[in-house]
C-alpha positions in Angstrom: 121.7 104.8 125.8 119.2 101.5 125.8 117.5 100.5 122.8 114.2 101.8 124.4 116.0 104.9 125.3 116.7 105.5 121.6 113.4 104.7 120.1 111.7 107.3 122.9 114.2 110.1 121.3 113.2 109.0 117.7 109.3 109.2 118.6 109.7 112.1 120.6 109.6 114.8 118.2 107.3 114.3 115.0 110.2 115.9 113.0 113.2 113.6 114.0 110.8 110.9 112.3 110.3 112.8 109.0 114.2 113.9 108.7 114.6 110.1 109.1 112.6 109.2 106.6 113.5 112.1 104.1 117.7 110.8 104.2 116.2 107.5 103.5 115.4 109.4 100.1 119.2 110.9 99.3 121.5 112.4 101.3 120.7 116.2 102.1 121.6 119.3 103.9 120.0 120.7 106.8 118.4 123.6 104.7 117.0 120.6 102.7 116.0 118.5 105.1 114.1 121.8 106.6 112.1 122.3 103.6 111.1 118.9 102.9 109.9 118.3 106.4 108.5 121.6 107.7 110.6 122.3 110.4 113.2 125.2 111.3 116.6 124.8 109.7 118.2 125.0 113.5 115.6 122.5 114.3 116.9 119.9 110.9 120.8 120.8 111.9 120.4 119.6 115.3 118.1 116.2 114.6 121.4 115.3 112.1 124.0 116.4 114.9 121.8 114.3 117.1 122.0 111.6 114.6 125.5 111.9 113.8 126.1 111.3 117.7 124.2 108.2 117.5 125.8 106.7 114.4 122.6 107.0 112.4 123.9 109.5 109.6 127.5 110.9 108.5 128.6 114.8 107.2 129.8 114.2 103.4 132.9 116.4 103.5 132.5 117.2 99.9 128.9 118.1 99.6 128.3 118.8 103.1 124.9 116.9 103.2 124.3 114.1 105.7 123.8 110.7 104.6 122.6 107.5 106.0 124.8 105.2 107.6 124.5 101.1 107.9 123.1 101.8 111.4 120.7 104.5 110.3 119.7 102.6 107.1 118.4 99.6 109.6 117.3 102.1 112.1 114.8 104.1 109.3 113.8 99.8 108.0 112.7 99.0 111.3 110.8 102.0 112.0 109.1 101.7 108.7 108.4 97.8 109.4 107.1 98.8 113.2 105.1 101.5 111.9 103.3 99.4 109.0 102.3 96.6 111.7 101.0 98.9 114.1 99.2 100.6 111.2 97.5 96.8 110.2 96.8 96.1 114.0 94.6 99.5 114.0 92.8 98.9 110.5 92.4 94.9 111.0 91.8 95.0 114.6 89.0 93.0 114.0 90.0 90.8 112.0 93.1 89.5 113.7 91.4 89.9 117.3 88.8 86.9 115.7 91.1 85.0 114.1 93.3 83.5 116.9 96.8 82.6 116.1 95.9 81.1 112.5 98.3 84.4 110.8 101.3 84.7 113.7 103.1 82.8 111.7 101.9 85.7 108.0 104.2 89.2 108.2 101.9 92.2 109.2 103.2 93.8 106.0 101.5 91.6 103.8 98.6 91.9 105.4 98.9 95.9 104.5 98.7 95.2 100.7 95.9 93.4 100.9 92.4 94.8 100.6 90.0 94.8 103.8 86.6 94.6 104.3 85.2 94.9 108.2 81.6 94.5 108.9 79.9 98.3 109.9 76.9 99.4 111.6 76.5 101.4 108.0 78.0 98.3 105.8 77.0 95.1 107.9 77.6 92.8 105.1 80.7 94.5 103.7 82.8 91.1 104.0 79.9 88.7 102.3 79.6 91.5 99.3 83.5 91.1 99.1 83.7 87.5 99.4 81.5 87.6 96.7 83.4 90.1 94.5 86.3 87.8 95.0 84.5 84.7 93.6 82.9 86.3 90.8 80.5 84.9 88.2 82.5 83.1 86.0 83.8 79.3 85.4 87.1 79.2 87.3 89.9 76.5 87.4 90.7 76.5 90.8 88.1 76.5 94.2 89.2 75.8 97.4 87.8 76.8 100.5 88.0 76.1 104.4 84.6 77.5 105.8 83.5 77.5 109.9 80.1 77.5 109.0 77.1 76.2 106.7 76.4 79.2 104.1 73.6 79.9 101.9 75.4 82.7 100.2 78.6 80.8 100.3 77.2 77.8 98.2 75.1 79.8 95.7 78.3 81.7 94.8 80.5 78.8 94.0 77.7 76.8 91.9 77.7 80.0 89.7 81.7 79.4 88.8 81.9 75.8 89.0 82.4 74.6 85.3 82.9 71.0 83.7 87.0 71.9 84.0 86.4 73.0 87.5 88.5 71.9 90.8 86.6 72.2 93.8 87.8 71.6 97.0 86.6 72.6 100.3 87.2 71.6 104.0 84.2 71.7 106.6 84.7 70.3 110.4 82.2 68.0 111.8 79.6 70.7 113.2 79.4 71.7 109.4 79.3 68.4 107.9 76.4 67.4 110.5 74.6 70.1 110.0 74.7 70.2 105.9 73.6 66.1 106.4 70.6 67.1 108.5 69.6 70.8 107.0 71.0 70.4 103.1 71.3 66.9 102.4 70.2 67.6 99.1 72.9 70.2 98.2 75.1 67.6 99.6 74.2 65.0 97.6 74.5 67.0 94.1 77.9 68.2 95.4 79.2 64.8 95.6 77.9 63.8 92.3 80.2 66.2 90.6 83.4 64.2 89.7 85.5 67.6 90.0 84.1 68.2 93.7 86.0 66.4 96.8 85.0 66.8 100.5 87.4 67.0 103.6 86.0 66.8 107.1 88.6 68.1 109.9 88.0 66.8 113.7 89.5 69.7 114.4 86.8 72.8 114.9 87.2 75.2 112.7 87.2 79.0 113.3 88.6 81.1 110.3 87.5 81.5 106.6 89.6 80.3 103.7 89.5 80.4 100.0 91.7 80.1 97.3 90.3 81.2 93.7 92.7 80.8 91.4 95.9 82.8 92.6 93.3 85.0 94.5 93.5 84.7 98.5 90.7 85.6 100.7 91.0 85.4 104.3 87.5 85.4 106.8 87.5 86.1 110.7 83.1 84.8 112.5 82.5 86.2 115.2 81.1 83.9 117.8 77.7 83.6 115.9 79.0 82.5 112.9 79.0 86.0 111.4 81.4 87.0 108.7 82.4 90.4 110.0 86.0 90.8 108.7 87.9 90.0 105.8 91.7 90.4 103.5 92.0 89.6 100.5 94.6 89.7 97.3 96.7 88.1 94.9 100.2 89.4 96.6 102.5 86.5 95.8 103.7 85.9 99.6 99.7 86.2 101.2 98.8 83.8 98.1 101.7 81.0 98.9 100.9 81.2 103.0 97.0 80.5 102.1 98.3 77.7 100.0 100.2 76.5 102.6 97.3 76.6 105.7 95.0 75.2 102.9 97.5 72.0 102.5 98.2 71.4 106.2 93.9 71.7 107.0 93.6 69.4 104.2 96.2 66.8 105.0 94.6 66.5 108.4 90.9 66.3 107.4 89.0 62.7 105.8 87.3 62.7 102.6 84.0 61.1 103.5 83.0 58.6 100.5 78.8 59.4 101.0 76.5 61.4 103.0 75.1 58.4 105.0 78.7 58.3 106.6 78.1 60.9 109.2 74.1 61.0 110.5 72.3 62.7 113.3 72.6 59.9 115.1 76.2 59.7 115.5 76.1 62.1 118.3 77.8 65.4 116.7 77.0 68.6 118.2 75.4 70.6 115.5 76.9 74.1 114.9 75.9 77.6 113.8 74.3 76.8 110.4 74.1 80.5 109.1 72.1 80.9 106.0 73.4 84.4 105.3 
C-alpha cells in the first residue's frame, strides 16, 4: 500500500482516527478502545486487526490489549502534527495569506499556541485593540518593532511605555521614513532626541508587522491599504527566539539615519500608505 493509500484508510473512518489517538494514551483492549471512542466493539477489534496488519499496533500476549508500535507511535505524531497545521491554516488564514513567506521558515505548531486576533465585520479593530493589549501602559525595558506603515495609534502607545531606562528600537522602510519627514516631522524629531531611541531605514519595502516587548512577540499581517487586519502574538519560547531572529536580520540590513534632514521630499521617494489609525 502507498503512503497516500494508507493515510486515505486512516481518514476514512472518523473512528480509526480516535482509536489511534486513544492507544497513543496506554495500551488497551478492543472493549476499551470501544468505550473511549464511541464505536462498536466489532467495529474497535477490527480497526486494531487492521492496524496490527499495517505494523501500527501489537496484541500484548499477557494482557491482551494492543499497544503502539515504533511505526504507529510516528504514524499517530504525524497525524497530530498534520492535523494541528491544517487547523492554524483554517484559523490564521488571513494572517498567513497577507504575510508572504516571512513565517515558511516558523513551525505551524507554534503558531497554534499563540493567541490570534483577525479583523471582523463585528470586531474591525480586533488586531489594533490587541496590539495594544500587548504593549500596555507601563515603562518597559525592551521596544522593538518593524512597522509597514506610519501609525497614529502605533506611536501614541509606545510614548506611553517608553521610560528613562527604555530601549527603543524600530525599523521603518523608506515609504515610512518619507512620509513621517513630510507628515510628522515633529514626532520625528522628539524621537531622535531621546538617547535610548535608534532608527533603522530598510531599502527593502516592508509588508509585515513586528514587535518585540520584552520577551513578548507580536506578529501583524496589512492588507494592501495598510490595514492591520490580522495578528499572533505570545511569549512561547520558540515564536519569541524566531521574532528575535527576523528582527536582527531586518535590522542588520537597514541604515540608521543620523537626522531628519537626511531623507526629504525632494529626494524622490514614493510616499506610502500613512494610516493614522
Amino acid at each position: 500500500m502507498s503512503a497516500r493509500e494508507e493515510i486515505s484508510f486512516l481518514v476514512g473512518s472518523e473512528s480509526r482516527i480516535a482509536i489511534l489517538k486513544a492507544l497513543q494514551s496506554s495500551p488497551s483492549r478492543p472493549s476499551e478502545l470501544a468505550a473511549a471512542c464511541s464505536c462498536a466493539r466489532e467495529t474497535a477489534q477490527r480497526t486494531v486487526s487492521a492496524f496490527a496488519e499495517k505494523g501500527w499496533v501489537e496484541k500484548q500476549t499477557d494482557s491482551g490489549t494492543y499497544a503502539l508500535t515504533a511505526a504507529g507511535s510516528v504514524v499517530a505524531d504525524s497525524y497530530d502534527e498534520f492535523e494541528t497545521t491544517v487547523a492554524v491554516a483554517d484559523s490564521l488564514s488571513v494572517l498567513l495569506s497577507n504575510l508572504g513567506t516571512i513565517v515558511s521558515d516558523l513551525d505551524p505548531t507554534i503558531l497554534h499556541r499563540l493567541h490570534g486576533a483577525t479583523a471582523t465585520d463585528d470586531d474591525p479593530h480586533a488586531p489594533i485593540n490587541r496590539f495594544l493589549t500587548v504593549v500596555g501602559d507601563d515603562y518597559v525595558d525592551d521596544f522593538r518593532g518593524i512597522t509597514p506603515i506610519v501609525s497614529r495609534v502605533f506611536n501614541q502607545a509606545a510614548e506611553r511605555v517608553i521610560g528613562p531606562d527604555s530601549n527603543i528600537e524600530l525599523v521603518i522602510d523608506e515609504r515610512v521614513y518619507e512620509t513621517s519627514v513630510s507628515e510628522y516631522p515633529d514626532d520625528l524629531q522628539r524621537a531622535f532626541e531621546l538617547d535610548q531611541f535608534q532608527l533603522f531605514v530598510s531599502a527593502t519595502k516592508l509588508d509585515f508587522g513586528l514587535m518585540l516587548v520584552d520577551n513578548h512577540a507580536f506578529l501583524g499581517a496589512y492588507d494592501q491599504h495598510g490595514n492591520l487586519i490580522a495578528s499572533v502574538d505570545g511569549t512561547d519560547e520558540a515564536f519569541v527566539e524566531w521574532a528575535e531572529q527576523t528582527y536582527q536580520q531586518y535590522r542588520a540590513d537597514a541604515d540608521a539615519p543620523s537626522a531628519v534632514e537626511e531623507i526629504t521630499p525632494e529626494s524622490g521617494v514614493t510616499h506610502g500608505s500613512a494610516n493614522d489609525k
